[in-house]
N, C-alpha and C positions, 0 to 999 in steps of 0.2 A: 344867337342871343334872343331870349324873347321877353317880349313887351310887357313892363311893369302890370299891364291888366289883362294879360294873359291868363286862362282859366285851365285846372286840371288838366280837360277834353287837348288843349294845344299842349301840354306839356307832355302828355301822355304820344300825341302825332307827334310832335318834333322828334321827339327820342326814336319812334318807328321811323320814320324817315330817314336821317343820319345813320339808323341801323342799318337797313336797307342801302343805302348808297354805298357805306360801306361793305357790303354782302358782293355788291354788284361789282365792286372793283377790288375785291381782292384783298382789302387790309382791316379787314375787322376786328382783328386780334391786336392792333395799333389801336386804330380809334375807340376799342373802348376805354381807355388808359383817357383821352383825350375829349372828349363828347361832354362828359359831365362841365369841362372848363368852357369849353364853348357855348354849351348853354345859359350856364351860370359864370359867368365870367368875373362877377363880381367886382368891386370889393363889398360892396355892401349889400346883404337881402333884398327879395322884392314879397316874396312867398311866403317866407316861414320865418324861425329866427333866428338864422344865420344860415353862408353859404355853406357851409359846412354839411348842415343838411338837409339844404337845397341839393347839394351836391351826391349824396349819398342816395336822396330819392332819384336821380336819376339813374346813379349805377344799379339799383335795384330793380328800375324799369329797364334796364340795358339786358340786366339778365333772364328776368320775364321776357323779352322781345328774343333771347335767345333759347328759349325755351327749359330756364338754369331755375333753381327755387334760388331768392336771393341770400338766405342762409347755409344751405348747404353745397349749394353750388350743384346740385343733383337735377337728373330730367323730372320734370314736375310730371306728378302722377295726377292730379286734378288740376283744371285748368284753371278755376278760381284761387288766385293766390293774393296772400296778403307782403303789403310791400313795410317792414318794421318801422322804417325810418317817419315813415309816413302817417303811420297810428299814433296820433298824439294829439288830435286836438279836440277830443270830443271830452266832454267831461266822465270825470271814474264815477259821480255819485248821482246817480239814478232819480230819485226822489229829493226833491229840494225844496224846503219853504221859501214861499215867495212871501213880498213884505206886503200883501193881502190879508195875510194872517193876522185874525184880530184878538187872538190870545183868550179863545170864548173858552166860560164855565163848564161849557161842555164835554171837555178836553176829550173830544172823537177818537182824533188821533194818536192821542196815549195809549188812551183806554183799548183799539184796534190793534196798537203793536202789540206784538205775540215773542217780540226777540231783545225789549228793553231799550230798543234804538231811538224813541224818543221821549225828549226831556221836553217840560214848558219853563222860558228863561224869561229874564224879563221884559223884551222888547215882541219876541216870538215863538214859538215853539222849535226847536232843532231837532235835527236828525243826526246820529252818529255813524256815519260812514263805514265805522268798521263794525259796529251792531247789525247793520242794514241788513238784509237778506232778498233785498227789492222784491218782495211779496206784491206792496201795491196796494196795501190793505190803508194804511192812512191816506194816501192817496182818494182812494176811494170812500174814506169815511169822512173826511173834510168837507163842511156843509158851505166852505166859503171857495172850494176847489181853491183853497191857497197852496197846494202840494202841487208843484210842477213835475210832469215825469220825463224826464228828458233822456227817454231809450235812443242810444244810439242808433243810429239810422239808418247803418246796413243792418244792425237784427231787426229793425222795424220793418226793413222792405225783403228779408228772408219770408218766404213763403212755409218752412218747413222746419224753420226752428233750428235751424244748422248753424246759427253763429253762439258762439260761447266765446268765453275770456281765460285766458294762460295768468299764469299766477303773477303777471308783469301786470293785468287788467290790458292789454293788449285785445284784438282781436284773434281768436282760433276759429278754422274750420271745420266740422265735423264731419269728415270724408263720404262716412257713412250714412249721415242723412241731408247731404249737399246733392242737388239736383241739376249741377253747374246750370241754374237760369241766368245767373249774371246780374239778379236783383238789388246784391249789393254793392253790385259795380256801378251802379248806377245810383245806388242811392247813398253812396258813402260822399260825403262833400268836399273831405279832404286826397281823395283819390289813395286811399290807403289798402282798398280791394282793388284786382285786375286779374286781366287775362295773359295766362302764358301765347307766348306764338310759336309760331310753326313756319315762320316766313322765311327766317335763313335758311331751313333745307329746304323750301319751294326753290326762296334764290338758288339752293347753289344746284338743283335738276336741273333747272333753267341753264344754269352754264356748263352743265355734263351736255350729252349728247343723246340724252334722253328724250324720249315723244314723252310730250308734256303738254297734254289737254288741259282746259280751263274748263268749269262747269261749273255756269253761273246761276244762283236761284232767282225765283222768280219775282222776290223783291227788289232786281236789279234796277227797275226802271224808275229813275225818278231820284236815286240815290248821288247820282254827278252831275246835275246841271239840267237844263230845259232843253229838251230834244238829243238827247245823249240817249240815244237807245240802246239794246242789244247788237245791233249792227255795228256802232259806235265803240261799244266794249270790246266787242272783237276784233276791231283793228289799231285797239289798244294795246289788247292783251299779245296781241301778236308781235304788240313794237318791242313790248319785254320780253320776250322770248318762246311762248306758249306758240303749238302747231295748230291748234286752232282754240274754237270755244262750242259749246253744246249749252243751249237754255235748257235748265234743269225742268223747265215745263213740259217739257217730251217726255222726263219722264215720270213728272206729276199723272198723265196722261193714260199712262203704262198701269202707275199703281194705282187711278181712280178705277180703273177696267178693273183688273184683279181684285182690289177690295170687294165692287161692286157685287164680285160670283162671289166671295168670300162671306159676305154681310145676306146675301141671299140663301146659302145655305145655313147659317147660321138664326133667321128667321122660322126656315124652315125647323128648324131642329128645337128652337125655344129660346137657344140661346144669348145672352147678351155678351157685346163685345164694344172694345176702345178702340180708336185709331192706333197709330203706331209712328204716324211721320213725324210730330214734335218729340227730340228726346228724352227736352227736362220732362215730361209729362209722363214718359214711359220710365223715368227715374223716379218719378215719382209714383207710379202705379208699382214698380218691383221697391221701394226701398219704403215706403210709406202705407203702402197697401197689397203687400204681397201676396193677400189672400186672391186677388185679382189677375192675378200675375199673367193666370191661364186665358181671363177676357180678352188679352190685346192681342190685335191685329197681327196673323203671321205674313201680312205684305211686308215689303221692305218700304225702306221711306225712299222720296222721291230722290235721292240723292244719290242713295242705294243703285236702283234702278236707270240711274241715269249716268253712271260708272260702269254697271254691267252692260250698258248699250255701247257704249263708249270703246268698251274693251271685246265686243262680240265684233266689229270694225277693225278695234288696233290692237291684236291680243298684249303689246307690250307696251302700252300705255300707261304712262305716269296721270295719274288722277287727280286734279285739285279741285274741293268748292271753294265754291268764294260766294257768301253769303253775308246776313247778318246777326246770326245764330252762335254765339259760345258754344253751346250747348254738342253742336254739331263737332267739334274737337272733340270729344269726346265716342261720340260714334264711330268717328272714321278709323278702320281696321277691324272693325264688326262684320262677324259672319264670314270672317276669312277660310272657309271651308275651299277657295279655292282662288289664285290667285284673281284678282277684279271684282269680289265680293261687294267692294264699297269704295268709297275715296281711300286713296291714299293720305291725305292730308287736307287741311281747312285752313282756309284763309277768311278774314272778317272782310267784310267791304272798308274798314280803318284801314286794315293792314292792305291791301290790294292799294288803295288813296295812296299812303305811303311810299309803294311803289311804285305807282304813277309818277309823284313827287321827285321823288330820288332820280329818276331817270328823265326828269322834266318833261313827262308827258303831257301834253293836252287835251282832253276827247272833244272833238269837234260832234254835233249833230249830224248824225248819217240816216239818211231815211233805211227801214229793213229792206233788206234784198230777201232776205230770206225767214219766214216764217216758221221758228219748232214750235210746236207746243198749240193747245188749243185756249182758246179764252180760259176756259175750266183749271188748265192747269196754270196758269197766269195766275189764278186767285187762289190757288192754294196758298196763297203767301198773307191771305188776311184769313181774320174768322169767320168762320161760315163757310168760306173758300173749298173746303175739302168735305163739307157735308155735302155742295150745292153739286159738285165734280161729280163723287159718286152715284149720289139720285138719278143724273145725266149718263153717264154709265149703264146705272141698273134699268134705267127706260128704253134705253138703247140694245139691251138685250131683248127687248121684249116684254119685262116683266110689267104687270103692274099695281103691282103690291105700295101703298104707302111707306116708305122709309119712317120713323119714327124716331127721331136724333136729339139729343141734348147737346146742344153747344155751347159750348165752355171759352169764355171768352176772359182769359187772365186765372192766374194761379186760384184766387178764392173760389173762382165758380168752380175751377175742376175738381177741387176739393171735396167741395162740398156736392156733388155730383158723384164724385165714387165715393162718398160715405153711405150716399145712398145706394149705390150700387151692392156695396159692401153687406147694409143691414138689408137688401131684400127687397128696398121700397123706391125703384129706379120707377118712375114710368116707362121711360122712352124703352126701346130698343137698345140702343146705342149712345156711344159717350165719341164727342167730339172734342182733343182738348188739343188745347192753343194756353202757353204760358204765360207770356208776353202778352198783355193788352194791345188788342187788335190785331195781334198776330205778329208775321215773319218779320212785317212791312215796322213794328217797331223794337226789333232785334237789339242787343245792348250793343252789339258788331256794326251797329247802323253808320254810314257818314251823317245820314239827317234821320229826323226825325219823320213818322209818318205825317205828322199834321205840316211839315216845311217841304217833303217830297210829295203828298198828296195829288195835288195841282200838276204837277210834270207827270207822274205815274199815269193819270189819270185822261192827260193828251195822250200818251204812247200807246197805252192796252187801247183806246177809242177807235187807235187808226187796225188794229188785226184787224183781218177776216173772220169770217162767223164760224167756220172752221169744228165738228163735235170731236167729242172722244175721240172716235171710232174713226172719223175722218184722220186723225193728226195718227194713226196708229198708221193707216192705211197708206201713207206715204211712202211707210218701208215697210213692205209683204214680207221680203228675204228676212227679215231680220229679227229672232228668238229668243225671250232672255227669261231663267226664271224667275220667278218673286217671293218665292217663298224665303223667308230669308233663315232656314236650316236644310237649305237645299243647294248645291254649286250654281252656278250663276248662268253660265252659258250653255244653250240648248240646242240654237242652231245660227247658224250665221251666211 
């Protein structure tokens, strides 16, 4: 049962969690008959207005948490899904006069409409809702801004213009030019966008007798408490059943090396290239800007990379991230040219919490024993993080050519960055894009937010060694994996 002022974010984790506990023991095909009541036990609303669909938004998230679209009961092909029960409290009508409106001679607003949508009455000017065509044009000609525009606010916080309305005035998503960032999972107020999960097959690996690695990104620190390290996680992840765990910074590490030759010969050659490790960003380069398509980076992202290490060790290795990235569901099963290509599956650090929860875990602070990954790759997880890696790479070859980088720090700048790239008039060299403001470290997958994990993240990377590239490569000589990500994986082992 949760607490009258209880917000979205806990409705959203309670249902993971109960999902999860049930995964772990067996009867999840019972409780979810049963979960909606225990949450909402009612008799009376706390939420919305009535339990009825209170109740209904839970079963919807029950079947998101099981990886089901809540309508058709199908495997969701995009991980941004909208929950129906839950789209209803935003208003249908876009433009509204506000009682600002001083009913001036001027009549801007009329005179602007192009669709007949507005009348002058006698207290203020109206708009007719079903005339409307939310152009924006009165809006904008109103010298008293008495026109409110009240854009729903997952299409305000769409980067890409990917949310639309079903002939219910519902929200839709447009597959096609959705970049799963998660922007309007985050920016929707009534929790009516979300992400499908992937946690009940992690669970039920976990209780086959599968090797079932954990590979945690490098946003991990800072995300469970004050001195919860990587050390910490792993003797977590171990309590739920996972054979060990791999910091995805080792293989941050791998792919700053490999880029760095990569961005080097491409210097040489003239030409200009993007990263490739964030993937709304490379969704966004093939589905927004496909003229581009050939600029991005043929490295794999560090994730990639840190799967194929994983598995050059345990060829039969079950693979999971667990980061703070949506977006990264989406990746996983990319470049399957050959078994360990990439993750097998992704987990959020929610959903990971969740499971903690479920199994009553507690991470106590463990000092590291053991150090993967270099400073460098530790900060791939914020902006700037993966320009500063490679520089440190390419110096470390030897060269010493200026890098010349455009970093992109949140959807608008990388936009507007490969527009430039697009018409001809890039300066830099290179395009570094990060979705997410401020990068990994404020993923929609996040437990906290970077500005409440900042301070913890920022004790644990302080205590590494100084450790370069090239150093953190040379720990393991034996060990060969390729990068290319249209090439098989393992090289030598």
């Amino acid at each position: 049962m949760l607490h009258e002022n209880a917000t979205l974010v806990d409705v959203k984790r309670e249902v993971l969690k109960r999902v999860a506990k049930a995964a772990f023991e067996g009867r999840l095909d019972q409780a979810e008959a049963t979960i909606p009541y225990e949450i909402v036990p009612g008799p009376e609303a706390k939420f919305r207005c009535c339990i009825y669909k209170e109740r209904e938004v839970v079963r919807e998230r029950i079947s998101l948490a099981k990886n089901k679209n809540p309508l058709t009961g199908e495997p969701c092909h995009n991980t941004v899904q909208i929950l129906p029960a839950a789209c209803e409290g935003c208003p249908i009508t876009r433009f509204v006069v506000t009682d600002n409106c001083q009913k001036c001679m001027a009549k801007a607003c009329l005179n602007a409409c192009h669709f007949g949508a507005v009348t002058i009455e006698r207290d203020k000017a109206h708009i007719d809702p079903t005339k409307c065509r939310e152009c924006g044009a009165c809006h904008k000609a109103c010298p008293y801004h008495a026109i409110a525009d009240l854009q729903r606010p997952c299409k305000r916080a769409c980067p890409v213009d990917a949310i639309g309305m079903d002939e219910n005035m519902r929200v839709r998503i447009d597959d096609e030019k959705c970049i799963r960032c998660g922007q309007c999972i985050t920016g929707c107020p009534f929790g009516a966008v979300s992400d499908s999960s992937r946690m009940v097959e992690v669970i039920e690996h976990l209780l086959s007798d599968a090797e079932v690695y954990a590979m945690v990104a490098p946003a991990g620190e800072g995300q469970f408490g004050p001195g919860v390290s990587m050390e910490s996680l792993r003797e977590g992840l171990k309590k739920l059943g996972f054979v060990d765990m791999v910091d995805v910074s080792l293989g941050a590490d791998y792919v700053a090396d490999a880029e760095a030759r990569e961005w080097s010969e491409a210097l040489s050659q003239g030409r200009k290239m993007t990263t490739s490790c964030c993937p709304a960003f490379v969704h966004m380069i093939r589905r927004h800007f496909p003229q581009l398509s050939d600029h991005i980076s043929t490295t794999i992202s560090p994730m990639a990379a840190t799967s194929r290490l994983v598995r050059a060790m345990h060829p039969d290795a079950v693979c999971i991230f667990i980061g703070p990235c949506i977006a990264k569901k989406s990746e996983a099963g990319q470049y399957q040219h050959n078994k360990g290509d990439n993750a097998d599956l992704v987990l959020t650090f929610e959903e990971l919490q969740a499971m903690f929860s479920a199994k009553e875990i507690e991470l106590e602070p463990i000092p590291l024993k053991e150090q993967q990954g270099s400073i460098y790759g530790k900060n791939f997880a914020k902006s700037g993080g993966v320009t500063k890696a490679v520089a440190e790479a390419y110096k470390e070859t030897g060269a010493h050519d200026e890098l010349s980088v455009c970093t992109c720090n949140g959807a608008e700048e990388c936009k507007k960055a490969l527009a430039m790239m697009k018409a001809g008039r890039l300066p830099e060299d290179f395009i570094e894009g990060m979705i997410c403001v401020g990068g990994c470290v404020n993923g929609p997958g996040s437990v906290k937010t970077s500005a409440q994990a900042n301070a913890d993240r920022t004790k644990l990377v302080a205590a590494l060694d100084a450790r370069n590239i090239e150093g953190s490569m040379a720990e393991r000589p034996d060990l060969k994996i390729e990068l290319h990500r249209n090439v098989c994986s393992i090289v030598e082992a």
